[in-house]
N, C-alpha and C positions, 0 to 999 in steps of 0.2 A: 504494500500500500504506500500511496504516496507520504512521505513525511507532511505533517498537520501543521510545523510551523508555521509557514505562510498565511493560514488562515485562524486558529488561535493561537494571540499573541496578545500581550499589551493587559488590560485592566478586565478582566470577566468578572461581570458584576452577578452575583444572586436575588434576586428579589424576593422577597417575600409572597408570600400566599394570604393575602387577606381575606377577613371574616366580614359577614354582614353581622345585625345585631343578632339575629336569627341563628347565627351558629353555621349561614351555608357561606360557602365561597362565595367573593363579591368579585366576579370578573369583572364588572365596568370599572373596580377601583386597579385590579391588575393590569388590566389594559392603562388607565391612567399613569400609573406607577411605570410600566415599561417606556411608555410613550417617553418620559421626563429622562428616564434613563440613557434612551438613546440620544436624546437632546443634548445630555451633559456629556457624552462622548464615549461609553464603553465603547470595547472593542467587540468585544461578546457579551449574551445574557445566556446565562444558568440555571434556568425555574426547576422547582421541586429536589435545591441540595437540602440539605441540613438548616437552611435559613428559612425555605420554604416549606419547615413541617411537614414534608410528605411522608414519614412514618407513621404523621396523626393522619394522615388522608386518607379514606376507602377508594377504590379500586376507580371508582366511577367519577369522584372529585378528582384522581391525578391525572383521568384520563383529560375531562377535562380543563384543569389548568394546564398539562402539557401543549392541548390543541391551542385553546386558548394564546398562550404565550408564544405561541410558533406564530401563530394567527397576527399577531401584535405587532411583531418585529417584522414580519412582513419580507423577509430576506435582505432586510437591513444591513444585518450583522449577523453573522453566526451563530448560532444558537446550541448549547449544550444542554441534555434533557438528563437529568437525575432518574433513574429506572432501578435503583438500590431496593431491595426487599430481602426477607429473609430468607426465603426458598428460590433455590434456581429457580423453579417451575415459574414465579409470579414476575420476576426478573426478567424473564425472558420473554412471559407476555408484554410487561411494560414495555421493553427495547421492542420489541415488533410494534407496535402503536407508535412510540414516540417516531419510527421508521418513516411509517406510512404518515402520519402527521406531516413529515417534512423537516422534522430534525438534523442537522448535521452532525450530530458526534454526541453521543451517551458518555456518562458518568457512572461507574459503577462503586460504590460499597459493600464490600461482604459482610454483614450480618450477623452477627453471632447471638445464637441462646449457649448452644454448647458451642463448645471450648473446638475452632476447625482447625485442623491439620494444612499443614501446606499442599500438601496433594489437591482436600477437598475446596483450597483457595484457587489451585490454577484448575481444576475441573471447573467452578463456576463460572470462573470466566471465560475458558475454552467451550463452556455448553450456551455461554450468552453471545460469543462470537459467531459460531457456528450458522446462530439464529436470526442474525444482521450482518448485514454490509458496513453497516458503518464504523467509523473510527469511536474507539473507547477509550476513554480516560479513565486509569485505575486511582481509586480516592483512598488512600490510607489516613483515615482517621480513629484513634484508636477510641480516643476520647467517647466519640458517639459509636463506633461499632462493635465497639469489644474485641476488636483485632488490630493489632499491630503486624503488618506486611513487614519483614525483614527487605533492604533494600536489595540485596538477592535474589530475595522470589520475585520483588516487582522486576527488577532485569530481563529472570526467567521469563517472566509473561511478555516481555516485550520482545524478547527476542525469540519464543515458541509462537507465539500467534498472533497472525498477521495482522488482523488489527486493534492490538493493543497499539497505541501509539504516543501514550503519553501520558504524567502521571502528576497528580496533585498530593503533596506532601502536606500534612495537618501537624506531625508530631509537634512540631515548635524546637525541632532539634536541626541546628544548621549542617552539623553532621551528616545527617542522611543523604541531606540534598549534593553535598562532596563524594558520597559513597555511590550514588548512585549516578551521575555524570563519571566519577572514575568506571566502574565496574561496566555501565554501558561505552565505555570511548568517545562519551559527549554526546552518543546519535540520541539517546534517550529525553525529548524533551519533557523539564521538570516545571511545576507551578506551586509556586508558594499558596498555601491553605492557611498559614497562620497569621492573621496581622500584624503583630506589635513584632515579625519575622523578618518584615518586607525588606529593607532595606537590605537586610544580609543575605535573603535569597538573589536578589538583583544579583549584587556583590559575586552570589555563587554561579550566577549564570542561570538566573531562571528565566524561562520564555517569557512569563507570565506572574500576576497575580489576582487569585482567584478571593474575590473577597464580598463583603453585602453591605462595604461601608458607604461605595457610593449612593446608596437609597439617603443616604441623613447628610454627608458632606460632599455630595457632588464630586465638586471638579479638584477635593485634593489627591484622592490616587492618579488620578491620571497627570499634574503637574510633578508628580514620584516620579511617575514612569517615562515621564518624556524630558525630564532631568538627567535619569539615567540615560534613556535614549542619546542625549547630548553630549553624557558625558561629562555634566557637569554635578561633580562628586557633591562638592559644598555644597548647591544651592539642594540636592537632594539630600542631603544630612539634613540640612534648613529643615527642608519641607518635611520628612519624616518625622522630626522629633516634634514639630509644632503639632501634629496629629497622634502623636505617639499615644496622649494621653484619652482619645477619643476610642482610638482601636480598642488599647488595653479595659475600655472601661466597657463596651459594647462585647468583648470575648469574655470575662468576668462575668456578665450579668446575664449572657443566653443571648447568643443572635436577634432570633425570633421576639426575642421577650424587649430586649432595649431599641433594636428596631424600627420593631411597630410603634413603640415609646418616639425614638426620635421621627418619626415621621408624622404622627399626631403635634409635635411641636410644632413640627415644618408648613402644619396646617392640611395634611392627610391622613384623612381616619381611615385603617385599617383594619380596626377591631384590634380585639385581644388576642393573644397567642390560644390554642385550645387546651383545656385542661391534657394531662395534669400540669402544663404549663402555666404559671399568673403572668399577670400583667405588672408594668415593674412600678413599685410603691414609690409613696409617693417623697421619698428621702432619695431613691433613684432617680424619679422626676427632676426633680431639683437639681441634681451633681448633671447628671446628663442635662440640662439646660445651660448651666455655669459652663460647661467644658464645649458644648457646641458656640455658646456667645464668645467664649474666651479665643475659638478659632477662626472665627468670624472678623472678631476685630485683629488678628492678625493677616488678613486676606492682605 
């Protein structure tokens, strides 16, 4: 398969999955929220990662917000569709939907109840490949799947099947993302997963970063990334540490949960996160108001 750099690179934003007060999906508010998205410059949109609660979602709402969001972006931009469940089986339906939706390239996370062997991590992936065409991004995050991918296995699966093509790294260890550009010989394109990461994934040579802060500060990742792009070290040290404190505070308190929170500031109501997620209190409200004004008057 062709290498995926060319077309995911740069700021891939996640958006959220907003609620009506009813508790269903409120697509006219997702469509608005993509819209604004694209406006502020992603390079890609990522509906139904870990930001957009698709683990809370039944079968019928991911179906969908995945059409839905494909629907949005209209072949704007690229789109990466989250198809992560706990069974091959559902996994596999999801990637064939998001397929036929018109997706360009699936996300996957392995799932864990029980404790998976690395065997039954490259079969799921090898049985979700099989089942699509398209390019996969393999998502190690341990924090939300209960599995931690050794940089190893993720190699393995880049270089056993064809289209794995590249891989978002969550652990928050800058380590991996060295381990696994060595072990692949560079051809392995890596994307920073962890915010408060960014700057040293850059540094390590990441295609990319995969993140959901653009929903509440617009245009500061992507003035990271075209610092870097420049090559101009400073003024991305600048830019980074002035956000440093917005990332860390939004990875802290639950994606989904602070969010929806700064987006309601922003003047877009989303709803609340679904149980057993809350909504963030109101000593939350507050620090997250302070930290978004405090980066505001730094613009």
């Amino acid at each position: 398969m062709t290498n995926p750099t060319n077309q995911f690179k740069g700021i891939i934003t996640y958006p959220i999955t907003p609620f009506a007060e009813n508790g269903e999906v409120d697509i006219k508010t997702l469509t608005t929220l993509i819209e604004q998205l694209i406006i502020d410059g992603a390079h890609a949109i990522a509906p139904l990662g870990s930001t957009g609660e698709s683990a809370y979602l039944h079968d019928e709402e991911w179906a969908e917000v995945a059409q839905a969001s494909i629907n949005a972006v209209n072949k704007r931009l690229p789109v990466i569709v989250g198809v992560s469940d706990l069974t091959t089986q559902n996994a596999v339906k999801r990637a064939k939907i998001a397929e036929k939706a018109g997706a360009d390239a699936i996300m996957v996370l392995p799932v864990s109840y029980w404790k998976l062997t690395p065997d039954e991590i490259f079969n799921h992936y090898a049985t979700i490949a099989d089942a699509v065409s398209l390019p996969i991004m393999v998502y190690n995050n341990p924090a939300t799947s209960g599995i931690d991918m050794s940089p190893e296995l993720i190699v393995q699966l880049f270089t056993a099947i064809d289209n794995v093509t590249m891989v978002k790294e969550s652990t928050g260890d800058i380590q991996r993302m060295h381990k696994i550009r060595l072990l692949s010989h560079g051809e392995l394109p890596f994307y920073n997963g962890s915010n408060p990461l960014a700057l040293e994934a850059f540094a390590a040579g990441a295609t990319g970063w995969c993140t959901a802060a653009p929903n509440i500060i617009s245009h500061w990742p992507l003035k990271l990334y075209q610092a870097i792009q420049n090559n101009d070290i400073e003024l991305a040290r600048e830019l980074f540490y002035k956000q440093l404190p917005v990332l860390e505070f939004i990875l802290k308190g639950g994606l989904p949960t602070t969010i929806k929170a700064g987006l309601k500031l922003r003047g877009l109501s989303a709803g609340t996160p679904r149980k057993p997620l809350h909504a963030l209190d109101d000593a939350g409200n507050k620090k997250l108001q302070l930290l978004l004004q405090t980066l505001e008057e730094c613009a």
